[in-house]
C-alpha positions as CSV (number, residue, x, y, z in Angstrom):
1,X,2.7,7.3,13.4
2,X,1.5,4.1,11.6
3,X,-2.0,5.1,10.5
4,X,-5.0,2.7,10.3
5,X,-5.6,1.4,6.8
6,X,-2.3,2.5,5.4
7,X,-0.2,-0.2,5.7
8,X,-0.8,-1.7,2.1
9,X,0.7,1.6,0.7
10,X,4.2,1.2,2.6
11,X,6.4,1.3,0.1
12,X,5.0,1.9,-2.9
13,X,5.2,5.2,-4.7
14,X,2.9,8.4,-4.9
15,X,3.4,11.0,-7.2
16,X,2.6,14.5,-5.9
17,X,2.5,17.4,-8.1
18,X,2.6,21.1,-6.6
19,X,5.0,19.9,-3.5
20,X,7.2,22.8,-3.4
21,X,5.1,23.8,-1.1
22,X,1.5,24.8,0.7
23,X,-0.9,21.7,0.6
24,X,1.3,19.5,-2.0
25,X,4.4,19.9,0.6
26,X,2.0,18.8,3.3
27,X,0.7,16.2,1.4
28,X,4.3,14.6,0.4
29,X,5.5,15.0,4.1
30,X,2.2,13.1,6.0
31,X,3.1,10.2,2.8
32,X,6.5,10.2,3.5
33,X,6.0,9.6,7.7
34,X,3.6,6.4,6.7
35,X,6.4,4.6,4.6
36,X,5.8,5.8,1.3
37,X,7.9,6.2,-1.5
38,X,7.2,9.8,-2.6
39,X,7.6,11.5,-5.9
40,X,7.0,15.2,-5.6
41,X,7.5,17.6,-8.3
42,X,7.4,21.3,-9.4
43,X,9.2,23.8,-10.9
44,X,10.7,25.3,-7.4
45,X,12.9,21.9,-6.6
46,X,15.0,23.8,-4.3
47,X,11.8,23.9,-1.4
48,X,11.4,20.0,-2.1
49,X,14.9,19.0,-1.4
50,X,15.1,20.7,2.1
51,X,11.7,19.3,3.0
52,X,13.5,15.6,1.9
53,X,15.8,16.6,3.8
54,X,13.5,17.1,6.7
55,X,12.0,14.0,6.3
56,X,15.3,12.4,6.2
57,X,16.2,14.0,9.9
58,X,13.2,13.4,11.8
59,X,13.8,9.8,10.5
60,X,10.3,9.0,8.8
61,X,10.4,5.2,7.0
62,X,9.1,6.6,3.7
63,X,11.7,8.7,0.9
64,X,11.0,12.2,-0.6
65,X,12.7,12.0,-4.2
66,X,12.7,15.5,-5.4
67,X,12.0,16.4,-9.3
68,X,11.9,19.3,-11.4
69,X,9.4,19.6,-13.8
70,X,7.1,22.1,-15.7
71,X,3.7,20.8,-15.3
72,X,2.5,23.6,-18.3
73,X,4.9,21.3,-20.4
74,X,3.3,18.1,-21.8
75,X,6.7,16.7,-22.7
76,X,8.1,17.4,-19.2
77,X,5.5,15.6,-18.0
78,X,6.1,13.0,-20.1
79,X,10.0,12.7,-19.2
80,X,9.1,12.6,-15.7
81,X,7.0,9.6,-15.9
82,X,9.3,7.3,-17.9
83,X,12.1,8.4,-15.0
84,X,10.2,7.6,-12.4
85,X,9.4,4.3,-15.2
86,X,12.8,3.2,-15.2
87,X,13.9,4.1,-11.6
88,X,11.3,3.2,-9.6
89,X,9.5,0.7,-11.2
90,X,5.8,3.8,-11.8
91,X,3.2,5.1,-10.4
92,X,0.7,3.5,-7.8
93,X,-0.9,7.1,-6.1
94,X,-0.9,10.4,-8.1
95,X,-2.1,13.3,-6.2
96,X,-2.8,16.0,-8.5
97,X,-2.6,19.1,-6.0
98,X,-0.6,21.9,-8.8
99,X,-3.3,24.4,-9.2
100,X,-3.0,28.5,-9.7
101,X,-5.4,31.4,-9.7
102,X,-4.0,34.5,-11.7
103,X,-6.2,37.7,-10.8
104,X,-7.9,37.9,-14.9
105,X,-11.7,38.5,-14.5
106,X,-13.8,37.7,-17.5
107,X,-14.5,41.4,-18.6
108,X,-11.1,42.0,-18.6
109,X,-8.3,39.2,-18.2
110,X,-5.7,38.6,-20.0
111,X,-5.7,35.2,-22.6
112,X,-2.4,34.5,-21.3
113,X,-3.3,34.3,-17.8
114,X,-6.3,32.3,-18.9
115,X,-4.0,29.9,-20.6
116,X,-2.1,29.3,-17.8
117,X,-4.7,28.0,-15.7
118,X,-6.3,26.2,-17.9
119,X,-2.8,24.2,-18.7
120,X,-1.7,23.6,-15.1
121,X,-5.2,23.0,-13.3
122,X,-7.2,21.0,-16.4
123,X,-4.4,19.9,-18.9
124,X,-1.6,19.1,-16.3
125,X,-4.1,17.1,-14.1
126,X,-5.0,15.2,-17.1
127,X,-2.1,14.5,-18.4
128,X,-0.7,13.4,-15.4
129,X,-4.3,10.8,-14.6
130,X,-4.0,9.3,-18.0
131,X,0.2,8.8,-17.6
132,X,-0.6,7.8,-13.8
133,X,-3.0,5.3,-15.0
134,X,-1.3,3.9,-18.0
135,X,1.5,3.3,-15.5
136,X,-0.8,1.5,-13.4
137,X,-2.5,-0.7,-15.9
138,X,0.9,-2.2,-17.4
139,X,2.2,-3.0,-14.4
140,X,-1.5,-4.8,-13.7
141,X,-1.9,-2.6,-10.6
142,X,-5.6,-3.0,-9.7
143,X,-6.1,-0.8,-6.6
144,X,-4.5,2.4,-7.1
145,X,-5.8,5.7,-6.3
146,X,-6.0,9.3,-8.1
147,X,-6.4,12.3,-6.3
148,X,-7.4,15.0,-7.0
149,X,-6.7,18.6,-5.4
150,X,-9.9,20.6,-6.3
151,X,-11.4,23.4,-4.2
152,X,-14.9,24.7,-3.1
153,X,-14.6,27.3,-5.8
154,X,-15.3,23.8,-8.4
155,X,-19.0,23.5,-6.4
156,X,-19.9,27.5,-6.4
157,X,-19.2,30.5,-8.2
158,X,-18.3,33.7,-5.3
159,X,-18.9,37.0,-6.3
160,X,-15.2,38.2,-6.9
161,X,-14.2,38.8,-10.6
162,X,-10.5,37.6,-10.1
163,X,-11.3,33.9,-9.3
164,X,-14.2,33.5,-12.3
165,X,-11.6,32.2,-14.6
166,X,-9.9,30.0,-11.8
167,X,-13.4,28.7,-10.8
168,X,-14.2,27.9,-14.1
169,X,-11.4,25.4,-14.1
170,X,-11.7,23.6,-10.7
171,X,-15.5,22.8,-11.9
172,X,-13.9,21.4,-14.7
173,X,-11.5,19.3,-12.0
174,X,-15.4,18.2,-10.5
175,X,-16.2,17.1,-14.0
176,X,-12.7,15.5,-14.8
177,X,-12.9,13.1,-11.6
178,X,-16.8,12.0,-11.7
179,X,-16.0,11.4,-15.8
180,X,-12.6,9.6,-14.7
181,X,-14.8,7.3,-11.8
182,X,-17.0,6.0,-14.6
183,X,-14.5,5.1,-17.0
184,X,-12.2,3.4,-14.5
185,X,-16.1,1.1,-14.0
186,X,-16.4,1.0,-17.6
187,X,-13.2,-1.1,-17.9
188,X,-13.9,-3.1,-14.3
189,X,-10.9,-1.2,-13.1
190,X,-10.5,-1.0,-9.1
191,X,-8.5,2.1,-9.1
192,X,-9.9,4.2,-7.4
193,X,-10.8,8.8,-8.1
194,X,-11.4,10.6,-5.4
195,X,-11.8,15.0,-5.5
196,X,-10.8,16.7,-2.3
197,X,-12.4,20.4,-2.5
198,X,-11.1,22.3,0.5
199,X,-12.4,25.9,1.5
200,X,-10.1,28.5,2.3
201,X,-6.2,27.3,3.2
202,X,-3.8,29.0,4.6
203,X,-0.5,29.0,2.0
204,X,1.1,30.9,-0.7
205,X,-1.8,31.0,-2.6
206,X,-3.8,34.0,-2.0
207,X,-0.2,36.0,-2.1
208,X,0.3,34.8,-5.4
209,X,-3.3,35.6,-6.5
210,X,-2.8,39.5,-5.5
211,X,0.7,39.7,-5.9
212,X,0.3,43.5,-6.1
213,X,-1.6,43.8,-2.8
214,X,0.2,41.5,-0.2
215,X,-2.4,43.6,2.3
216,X,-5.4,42.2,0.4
217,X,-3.5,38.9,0.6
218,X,-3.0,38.9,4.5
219,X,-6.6,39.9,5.3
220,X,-7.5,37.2,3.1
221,X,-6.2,34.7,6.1
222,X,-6.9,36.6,9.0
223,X,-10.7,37.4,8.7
224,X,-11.6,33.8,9.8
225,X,-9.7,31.2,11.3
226,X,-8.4,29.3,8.1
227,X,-7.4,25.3,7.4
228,X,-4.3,24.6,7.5
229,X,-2.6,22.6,4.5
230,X,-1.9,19.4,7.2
231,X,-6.1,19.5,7.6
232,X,-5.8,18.7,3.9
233,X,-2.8,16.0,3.9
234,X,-5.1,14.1,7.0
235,X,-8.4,14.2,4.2
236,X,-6.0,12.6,1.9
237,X,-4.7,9.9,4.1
238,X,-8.3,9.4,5.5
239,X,-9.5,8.6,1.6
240,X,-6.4,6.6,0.8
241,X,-6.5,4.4,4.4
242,X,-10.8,3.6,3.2
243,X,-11.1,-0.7,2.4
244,X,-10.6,-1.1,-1.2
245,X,-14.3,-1.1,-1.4
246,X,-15.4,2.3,-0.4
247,X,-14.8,5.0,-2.9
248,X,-15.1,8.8,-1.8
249,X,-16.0,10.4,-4.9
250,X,-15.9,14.1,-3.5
251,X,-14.7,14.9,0.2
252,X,-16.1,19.1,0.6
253,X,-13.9,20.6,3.6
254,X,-14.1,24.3,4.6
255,X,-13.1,26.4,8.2
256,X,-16.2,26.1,10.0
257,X,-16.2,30.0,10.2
258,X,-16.3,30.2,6.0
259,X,-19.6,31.8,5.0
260,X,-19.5,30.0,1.5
């Protein structure tokens, strides 16, 4: 269903990262029903050509164009942006949803675990604002949008050792997208940054996190009534359909039963 506000963005192409699944396949699906062109990466491209295919079926006006890339690679990054350059013309939304919490406490974690947070939720997400931009600025696109996927954890620390290190990194995310908002002023840009920090969300995510206790992954959904990712893929349409002139800087979202 045509959505309020959302009109201007038939057509035009969204990048989302993370769409193999969880919030990022949510996202690319609610983009693809308003008539958007969609972009969605990740390493698993397999998940992201059935849900095209999906969105082919059930006949929504927008395109899902699956593509596989490494988002812990710079230079895949890189090689995805100049194809999406030359075949669709680049980038006019870039949702940065590709995140992952690896269970490495700060008494005892592993570097490498460390590392690959820190590439895929800080680097990655930068990487892909400053390509998404530069895309936007040569093609003298004035009123795109960069989201960004952050989480409560980038507002408060909980008192679990395994997400410290994670938490650590969507504060940074908190940081990244206040410090983006002020440069995109500084050069009296109208793109738009926008952080969407959602509570607890029921995916893949807290199976990957304790991927040697599925149990302590289960009860991790089932103590409270948990959002679901489409909760998230309506915030992001509700910041995307706001008149050019309102900006939503951070948009906090958490089950109403969630304590923290």
């Amino acid at each position: 269903m045509a959505r309020a506000g959302m009109e201007r963005w038939r057509g035009r192409l969204a990048l989302v990262t993370g769409a193999s699944g969880g919030i990022g396949a949510a996202v690319a699906r609610a983009l693809v029903q308003q008539g958007l062109k969609v972009v969605g990466c990740a390493r698993t491209v397999s998940n992201i050509e059935e849900l095209a295919a999906e969105c082919k079926s059930a006949g929504y006006p927008g395109t899902l164009i699956p593509y596989k890339c490494d988002l812990s690679n710079e230079e895949d990054i890189l090689s995805m942006f100049s194809a999406v350059r030359s075949q669709h013309n680049g980038v006019d939304i870039c949702i940065n949803n590709a995140g992952l919490a690896r269970p490495e406490p700060l008494l005892s974690g592993s570097t490498s675990g460390w590392k690959e947070m820190f590439n895929v939720n800080v680097l990655a997400l930068s990487i892909c604002t400053r390509e998404a931009y530069q895309s936007m600025k040569e093609r003298n696109v004035d009123d795109g949008h960069i989201i960004n996927i952050n989480s409560m954890s980038g507002h408060r620390v909980v008192h679990d050792p395994v997400v410290h290190f994670y938490s650590a990194t969507k504060y940074a995310v908190t940081a990244l997208t206040e410090g983006l908002r002020q440069e995109l002023r500084e050069v009296q840009s109208h793109i738009r940054a926008t952080c969407i920090s959602p509570g607890m969300v029921e995916t893949q995510f807290a199976f990957k996190l304790h991927d040697k206790d599925p149990g302590k992954a289960a009860a991790t959904y089932e103590q409270i009534k948990c959002l679901k990712p489409e909760d998230v893929a309506e915030a992001v349409l509700y910041v995307l359909s706001a008149p050019p002139h309102v900006q939503i800087g951070d948009m906090q979202m958490r089950p109403t039963e969630q304590v923290t």
